[in-house]
C-alpha positions as CSV (number, residue, x, y, z in Angstrom):
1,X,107.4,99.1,45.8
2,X,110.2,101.5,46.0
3,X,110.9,104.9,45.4
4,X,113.1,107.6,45.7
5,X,111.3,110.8,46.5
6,X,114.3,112.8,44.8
7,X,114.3,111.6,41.3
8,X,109.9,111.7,41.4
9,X,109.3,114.6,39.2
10,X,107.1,117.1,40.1
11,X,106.2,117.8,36.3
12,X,105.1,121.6,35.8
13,X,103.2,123.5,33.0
14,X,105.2,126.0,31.1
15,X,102.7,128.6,32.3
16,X,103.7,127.8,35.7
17,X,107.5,127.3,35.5
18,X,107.0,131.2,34.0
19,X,104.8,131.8,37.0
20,X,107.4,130.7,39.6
21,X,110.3,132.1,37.7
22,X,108.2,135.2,38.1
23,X,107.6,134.9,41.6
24,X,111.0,134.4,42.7
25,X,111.9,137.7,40.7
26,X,109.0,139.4,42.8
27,X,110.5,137.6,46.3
28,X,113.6,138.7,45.2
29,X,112.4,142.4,45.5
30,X,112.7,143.2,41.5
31,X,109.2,144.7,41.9
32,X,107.2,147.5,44.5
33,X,103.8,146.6,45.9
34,X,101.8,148.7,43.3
35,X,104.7,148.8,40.8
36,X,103.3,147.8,37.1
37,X,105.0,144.6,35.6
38,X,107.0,144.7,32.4
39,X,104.1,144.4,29.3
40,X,103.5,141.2,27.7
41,X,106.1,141.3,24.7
42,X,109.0,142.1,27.1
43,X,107.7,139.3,29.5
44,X,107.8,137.4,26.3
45,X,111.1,138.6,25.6
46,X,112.5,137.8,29.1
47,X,111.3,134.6,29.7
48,X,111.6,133.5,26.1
49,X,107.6,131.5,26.0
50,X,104.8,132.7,23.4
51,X,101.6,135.3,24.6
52,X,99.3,132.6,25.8
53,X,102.1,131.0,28.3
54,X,102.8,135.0,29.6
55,X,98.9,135.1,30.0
56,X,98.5,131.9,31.6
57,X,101.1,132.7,34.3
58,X,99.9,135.8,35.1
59,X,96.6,134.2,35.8
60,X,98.1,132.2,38.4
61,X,99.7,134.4,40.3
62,X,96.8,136.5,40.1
63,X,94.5,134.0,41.6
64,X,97.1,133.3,44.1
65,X,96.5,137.0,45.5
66,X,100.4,138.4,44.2
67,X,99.4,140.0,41.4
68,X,96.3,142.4,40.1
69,X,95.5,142.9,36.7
70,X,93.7,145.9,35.8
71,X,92.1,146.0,31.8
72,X,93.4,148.2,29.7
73,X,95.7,149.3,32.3
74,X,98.4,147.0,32.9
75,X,99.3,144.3,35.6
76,X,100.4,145.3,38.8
77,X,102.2,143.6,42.2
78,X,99.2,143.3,44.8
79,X,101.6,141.9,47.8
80,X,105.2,140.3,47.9
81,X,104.2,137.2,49.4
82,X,102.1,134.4,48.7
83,X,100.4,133.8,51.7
84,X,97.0,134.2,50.7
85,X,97.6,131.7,47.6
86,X,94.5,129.1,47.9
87,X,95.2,126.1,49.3
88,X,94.6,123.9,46.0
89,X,97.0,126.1,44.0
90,X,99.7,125.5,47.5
91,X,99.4,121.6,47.1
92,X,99.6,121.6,43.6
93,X,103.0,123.3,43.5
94,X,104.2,120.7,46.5
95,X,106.8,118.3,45.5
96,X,105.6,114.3,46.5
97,X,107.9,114.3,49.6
98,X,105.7,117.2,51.1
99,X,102.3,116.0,49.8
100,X,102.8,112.5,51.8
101,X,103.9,114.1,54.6
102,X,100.9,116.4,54.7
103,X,98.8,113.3,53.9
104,X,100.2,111.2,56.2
105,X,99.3,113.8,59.3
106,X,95.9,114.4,57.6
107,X,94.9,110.7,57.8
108,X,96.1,110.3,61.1
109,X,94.3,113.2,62.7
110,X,91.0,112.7,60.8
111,X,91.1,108.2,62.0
112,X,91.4,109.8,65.4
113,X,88.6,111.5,65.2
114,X,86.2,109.3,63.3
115,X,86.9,106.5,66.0
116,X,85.2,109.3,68.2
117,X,82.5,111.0,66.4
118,X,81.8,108.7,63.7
119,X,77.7,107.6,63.1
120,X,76.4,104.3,61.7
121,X,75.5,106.2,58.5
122,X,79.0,106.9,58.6
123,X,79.7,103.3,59.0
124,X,77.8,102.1,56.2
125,X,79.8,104.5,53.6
126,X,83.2,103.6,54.6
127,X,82.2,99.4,54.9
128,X,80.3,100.3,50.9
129,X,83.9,102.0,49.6
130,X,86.4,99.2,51.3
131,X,84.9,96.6,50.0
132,X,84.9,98.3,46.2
133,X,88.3,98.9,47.1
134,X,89.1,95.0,47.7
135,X,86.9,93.9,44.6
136,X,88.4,96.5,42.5
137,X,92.3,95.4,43.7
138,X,91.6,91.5,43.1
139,X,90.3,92.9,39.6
140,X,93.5,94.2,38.9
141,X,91.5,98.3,38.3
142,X,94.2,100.5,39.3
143,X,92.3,103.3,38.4
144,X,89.1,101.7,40.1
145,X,91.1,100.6,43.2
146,X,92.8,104.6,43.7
147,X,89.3,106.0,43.4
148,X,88.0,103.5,46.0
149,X,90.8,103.9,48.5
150,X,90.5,107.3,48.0
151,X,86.6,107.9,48.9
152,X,87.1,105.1,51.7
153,X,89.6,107.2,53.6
154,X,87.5,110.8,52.6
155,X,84.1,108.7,54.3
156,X,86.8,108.4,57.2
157,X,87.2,112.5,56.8
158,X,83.6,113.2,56.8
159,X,83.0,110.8,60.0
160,X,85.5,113.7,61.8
161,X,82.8,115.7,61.6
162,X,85.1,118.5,60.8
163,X,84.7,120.6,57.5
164,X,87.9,122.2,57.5
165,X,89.6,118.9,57.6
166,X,87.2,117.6,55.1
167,X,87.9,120.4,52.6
168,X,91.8,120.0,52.9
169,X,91.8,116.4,52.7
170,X,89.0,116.9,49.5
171,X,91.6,119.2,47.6
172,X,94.8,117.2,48.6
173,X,93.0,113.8,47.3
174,X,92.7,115.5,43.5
175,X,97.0,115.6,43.8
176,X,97.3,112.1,45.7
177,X,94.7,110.4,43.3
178,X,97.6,112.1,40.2
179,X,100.4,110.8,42.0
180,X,98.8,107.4,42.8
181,X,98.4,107.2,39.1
182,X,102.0,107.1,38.4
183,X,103.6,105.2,41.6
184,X,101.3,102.4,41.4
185,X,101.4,100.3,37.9
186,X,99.4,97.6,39.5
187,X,97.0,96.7,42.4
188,X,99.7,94.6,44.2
189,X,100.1,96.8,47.1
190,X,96.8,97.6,47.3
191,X,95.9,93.7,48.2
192,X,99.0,93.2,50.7
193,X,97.4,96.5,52.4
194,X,93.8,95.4,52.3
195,X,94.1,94.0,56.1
196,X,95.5,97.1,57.4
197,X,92.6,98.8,56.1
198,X,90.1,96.3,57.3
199,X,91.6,96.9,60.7
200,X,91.7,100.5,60.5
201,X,88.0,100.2,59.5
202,X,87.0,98.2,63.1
203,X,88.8,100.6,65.1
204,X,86.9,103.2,63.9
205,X,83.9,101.1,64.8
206,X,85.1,100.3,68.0
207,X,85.9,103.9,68.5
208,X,89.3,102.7,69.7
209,X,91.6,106.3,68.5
210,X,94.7,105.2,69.5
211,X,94.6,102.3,67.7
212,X,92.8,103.9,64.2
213,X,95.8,106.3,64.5
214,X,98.6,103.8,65.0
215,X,96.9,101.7,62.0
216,X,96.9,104.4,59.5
217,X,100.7,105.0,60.2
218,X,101.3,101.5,59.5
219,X,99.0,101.7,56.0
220,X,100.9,104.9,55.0
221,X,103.8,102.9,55.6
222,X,103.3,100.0,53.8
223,X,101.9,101.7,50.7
224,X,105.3,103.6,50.5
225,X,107.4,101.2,50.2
């Protein structure tokens, strides 16, 4: 299947096309550290969206660290930057292009590893979800199939034995599994990949890393195109 990463749209909430509106006005230097924001009806006023939407935006940036709200007081600019923002609210404001790039490094690193460190418990989950994942393609489940393909490569995380990895690749999976969902309208690609998988699988069991690494490139690139 084809695609052309520039016209995938990244679709966004009101709230947080407000939020990064708002945020490039703060990058922009409109606002001090420890300045007070405009109050809600001239936030309203500016960006011409309802209370709720003002509210909602807010939030965001406020759990992304930029902002601090203070009851009763008013809302204030915590930092100008973004570089404490958590790292589920970073890959949800990533456009496709950067999300499979991340993924496809992510996949790579952690197929590496599992050929090395991976147990026969480990073995026994990633066999249990590839085979759901080929009964579920020849079914014709999309949504089955993405779930399966999904936990088969995070049992492939968790044989790493590396948390950190396992976290990212947990909280980029909720994004890729949304994404999935609207590049994939059938299971065909996920039955002319099957094989690919299947051979990633017995690398990893043969704790061959040079191969388990050259195999997911090749998946990653067959389910792109």
């Amino acid at each position: 299947m084809m695609y052309n990463m520039d016209n995938f749209i990244n679709k966004k909430s009101l709230a947080e096309e407000v939020a990064s509106r708002l945020q490039e006005q703060i990058s922009l230097g409109h606002y001090k550290i420890n300045e007070k924001l405009p109050i809600e009806p001239e936030l309203m006023k500016s960006f011409g969206v309802g209370r709720s939407t003002i509210r909602e935006a807010i939030k965001i940036l406020a759990n992304s660290g930029l902002l601090r709200v203070q009851q009763g007081v008013g809302t204030f600019l915590e930092q100008a930057s973004v570089s404490k923002e958590p790292m589920d609210q970073r890959l949800k404001r990533a456009n496709m292009e950067e999300l499979d790039e991340v993924r496809r490094l992510i996949e790579m690193k952690i197929a590496e590893k599992a050929a090395i460190k991976r147990s026969s418990k480990d073995i026994v989950a990633m066999k249990r979800h590839l085979q759901e994942r080929k009964e579920t393609a020849k079914a014709g489940l999309v949504e089955a199939c993405i779930d399966a393909d999904l936990r088969f490569h995070l049992a492939i995380a968790e044989a790493a034995k590396n948390a950190i990895l396992v976290d990212i690749y947990k909280s980029a999976t909720v994004h890729l599994r949304k994404w999935f969902l609207h590049l994939y309208p059938d299971t065909r690609v996920f039955i002319e990949s099957q094989h690919y998988h299947e051979q990633l699988l017995q690398s990893i069991i043969d704790q061959d890393p040079k191969k388990a690494w050259n195999l997911v490139g090749k998946i990653v690139g067959h389910m792109d195109k």
